[in-house]
N, C-alpha and C positions, 0 to 999 in steps of 0.2 A: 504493500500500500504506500503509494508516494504521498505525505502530507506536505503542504505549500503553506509558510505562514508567510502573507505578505501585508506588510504593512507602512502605514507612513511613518516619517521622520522627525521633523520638527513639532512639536507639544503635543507628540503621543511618544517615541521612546528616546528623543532627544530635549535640550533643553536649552534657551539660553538664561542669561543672568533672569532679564526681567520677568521671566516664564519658569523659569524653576520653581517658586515659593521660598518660604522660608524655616519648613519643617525639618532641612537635613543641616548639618553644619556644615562649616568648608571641608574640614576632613573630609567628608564621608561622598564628595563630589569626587569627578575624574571629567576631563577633559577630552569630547573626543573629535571636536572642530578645532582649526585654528585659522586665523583670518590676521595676513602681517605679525606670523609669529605670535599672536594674542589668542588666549582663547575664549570660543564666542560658543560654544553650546557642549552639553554634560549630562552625566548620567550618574545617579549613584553608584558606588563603586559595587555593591550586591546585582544593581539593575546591568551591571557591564557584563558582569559573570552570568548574570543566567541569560542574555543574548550571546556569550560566546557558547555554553554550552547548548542553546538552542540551533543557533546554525550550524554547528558541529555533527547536529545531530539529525535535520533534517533540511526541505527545503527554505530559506530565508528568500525573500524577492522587497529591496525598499519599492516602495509607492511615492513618489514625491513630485511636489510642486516644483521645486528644486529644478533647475535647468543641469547637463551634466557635467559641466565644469564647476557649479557650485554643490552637485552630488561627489565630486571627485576629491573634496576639501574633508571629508568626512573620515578622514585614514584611521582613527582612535580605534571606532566600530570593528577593523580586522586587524589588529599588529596579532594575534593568537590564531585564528582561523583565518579561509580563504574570502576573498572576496566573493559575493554571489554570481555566478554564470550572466543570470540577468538582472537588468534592474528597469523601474520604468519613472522616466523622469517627464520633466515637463509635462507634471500632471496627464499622462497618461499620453501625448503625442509622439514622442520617443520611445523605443524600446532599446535598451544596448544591452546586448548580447557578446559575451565576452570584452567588452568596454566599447565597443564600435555599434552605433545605430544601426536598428534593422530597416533597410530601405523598402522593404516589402510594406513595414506598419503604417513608418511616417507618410509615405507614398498616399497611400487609403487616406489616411489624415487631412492628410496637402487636397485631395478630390474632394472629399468631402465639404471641406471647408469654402472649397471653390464654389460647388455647387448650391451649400447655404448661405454663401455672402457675407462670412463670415471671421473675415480677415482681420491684421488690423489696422490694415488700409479703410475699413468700413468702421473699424473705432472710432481710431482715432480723433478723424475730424470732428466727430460729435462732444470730444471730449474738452474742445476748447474752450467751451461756456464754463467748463468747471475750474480748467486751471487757475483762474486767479479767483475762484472761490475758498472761501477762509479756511475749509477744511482740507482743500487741497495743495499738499505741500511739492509734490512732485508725479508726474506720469511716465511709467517706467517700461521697458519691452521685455518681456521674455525670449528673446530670440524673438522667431517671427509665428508665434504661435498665440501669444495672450496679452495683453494686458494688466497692468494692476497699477492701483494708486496710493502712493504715500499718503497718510491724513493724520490730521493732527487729531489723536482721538477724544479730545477733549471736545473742539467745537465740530465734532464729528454726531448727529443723533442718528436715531432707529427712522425718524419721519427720511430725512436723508438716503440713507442705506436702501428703503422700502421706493424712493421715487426713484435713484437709479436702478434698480431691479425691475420696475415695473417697465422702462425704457427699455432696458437691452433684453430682458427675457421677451418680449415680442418676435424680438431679430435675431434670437437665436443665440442667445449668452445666459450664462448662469453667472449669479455673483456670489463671494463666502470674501466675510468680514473676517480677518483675523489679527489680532491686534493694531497693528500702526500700519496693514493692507488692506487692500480691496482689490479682490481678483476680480477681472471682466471676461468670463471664458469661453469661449463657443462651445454648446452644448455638448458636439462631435468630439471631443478633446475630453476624455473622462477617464478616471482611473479605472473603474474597473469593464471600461471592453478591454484593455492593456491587459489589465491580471488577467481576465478570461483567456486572453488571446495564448497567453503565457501558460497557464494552467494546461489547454488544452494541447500546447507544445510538450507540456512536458510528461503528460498522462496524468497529471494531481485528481487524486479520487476523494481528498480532504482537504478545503480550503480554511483556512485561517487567517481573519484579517481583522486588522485594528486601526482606529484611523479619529482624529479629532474635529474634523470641519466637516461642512457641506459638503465641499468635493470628495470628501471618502464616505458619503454617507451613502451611495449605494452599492460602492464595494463591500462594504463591512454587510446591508442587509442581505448582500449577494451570496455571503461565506458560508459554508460551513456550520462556524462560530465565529461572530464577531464582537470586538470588543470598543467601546469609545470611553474616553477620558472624560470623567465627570463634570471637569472645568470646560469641555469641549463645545463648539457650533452644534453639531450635530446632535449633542445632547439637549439644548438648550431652543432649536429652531428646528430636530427633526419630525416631533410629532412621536405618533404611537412605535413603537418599538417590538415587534417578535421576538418571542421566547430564546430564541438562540441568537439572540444581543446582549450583552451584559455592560452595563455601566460601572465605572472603579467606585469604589467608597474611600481613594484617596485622589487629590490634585496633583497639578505639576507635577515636577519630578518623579515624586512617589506616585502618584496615578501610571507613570511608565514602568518603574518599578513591577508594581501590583499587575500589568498587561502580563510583562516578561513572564511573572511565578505562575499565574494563572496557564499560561501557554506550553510553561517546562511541567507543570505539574500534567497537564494532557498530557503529554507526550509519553509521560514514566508510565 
């Protein structure tokens, strides 16, 4: 039986400063990004051991927003085990396969996207009323895949969030608030046809997925067993939840922590 635990990165089993909380001490962190030599996101040192001994032990697949050059900064996660075969980044548009994109996925992507009008050539421009609004501190590209905007979350509200969703989900975009973000995504660019896509590459007859926002929020209903972090989007914006979801009963950090045991304890 091939099990596939594929899950995202950042505030589901990574962390950075302002995301972590404040329930672990410095001790008890480990470092497994670094950004100009500084390091920018962490795991408990328990929550490192039971992802080393999980991908050691079956399939691991990251899910991330994460473009692959800013997936490729994350080296902490394997100095003990191997890196994973595949990984899928830019929220689901890439797939790399042995660290090289599969041009077969993106490919479908690139049509898809053509055929919805939903580039972001067709953002963009719409987006210029907002740049010099107070909430908007910068408009940023993923490659040439997505969108997202820097906001100053203070004079950032829900009426806000709720009027550019109502805009772009007409056109074929999905939006997930995540801290000091706002992704603009075209609907066709989803995590989990990736993990499917992948799953069914590799014969996984047990999916396992965990995931903190919106965008992982139908991968995770898609799984097996899926788990969300309690401080999470999805938790908080996805509605009713199926039996084979489970929410942490801890935050930050320790809410990646409690994924990890949860996931090693399946496996034993």
């Amino acid at each position: 039986m091939t099990i596939l635990f594929a899950s995202d990165l950042d505030r589901t089993l990574i962390y950075s400063k302002n995301s972590r909380g404040q329930e672990v001490s410095t001790e008890d962190f480990v470092a497994v990004e670094w950004v100009d030599e500084k390091p920018t996101a962490f795991m408990t040192n328990k929550g490192l051991q039971l992802f080393q001994h999980i991908a050691s032990s079956t399939t691991f697949l990251p899910v991330t927003t994460r473009t692959a050059e800013q997936y490729n900064r994350i080296t902490g996660l394997y100095h003990t085990v191997e890196k994973p075969k595949y990984a899928v980044v830019s929220n689901g548009a890439v797939i790399l396969e042995d660290g090289e994109p599969l041009a077969e996925w993106s490919d479908k992507v690139i049509a898809q996207m053509q055929q919805n009008r939903t580039s972001i050539d067709h953002v963009l421009p719409q987006l210029n009323a907002y740049i010099k609004n107070k909430f908007v501190l910068n408009v940023m590209q993923a490659e040439s895949w997505f969108v997202y905007l820097i906001i100053d979350e203070h004079a950032f509200s829900v009426e806000d969030f709720e009027n550019l969703s109502q805009i772009f989900y007409q056109q074929g975009f999905s939006l997930s608030h995540q801290g000091r973000k706002v992704y603009i995504m075209p609907t066709c660019i989803n995590k989990s046809a990736a993990l499917q896509f992948v799953a069914e590459r590799i014969a996984a007859n047990t999916i396992i997925a965990a995931g903190d926002s919106m965008l992982d929020f139908d991968m995770v209903l898609s799984a097996t067993h899926g788990f969300i972090p309690s401080h999470g989007e999805a938790n908080h914006k996805g509605g009713y939840l199926p039996p084979h979801v489970s929410i942490t009963t801890q935050t930050g950090v320790l809410a990646g922590e409690e994924i990890l045991k949860k996931v090693n304890d399946y496996l034993l």
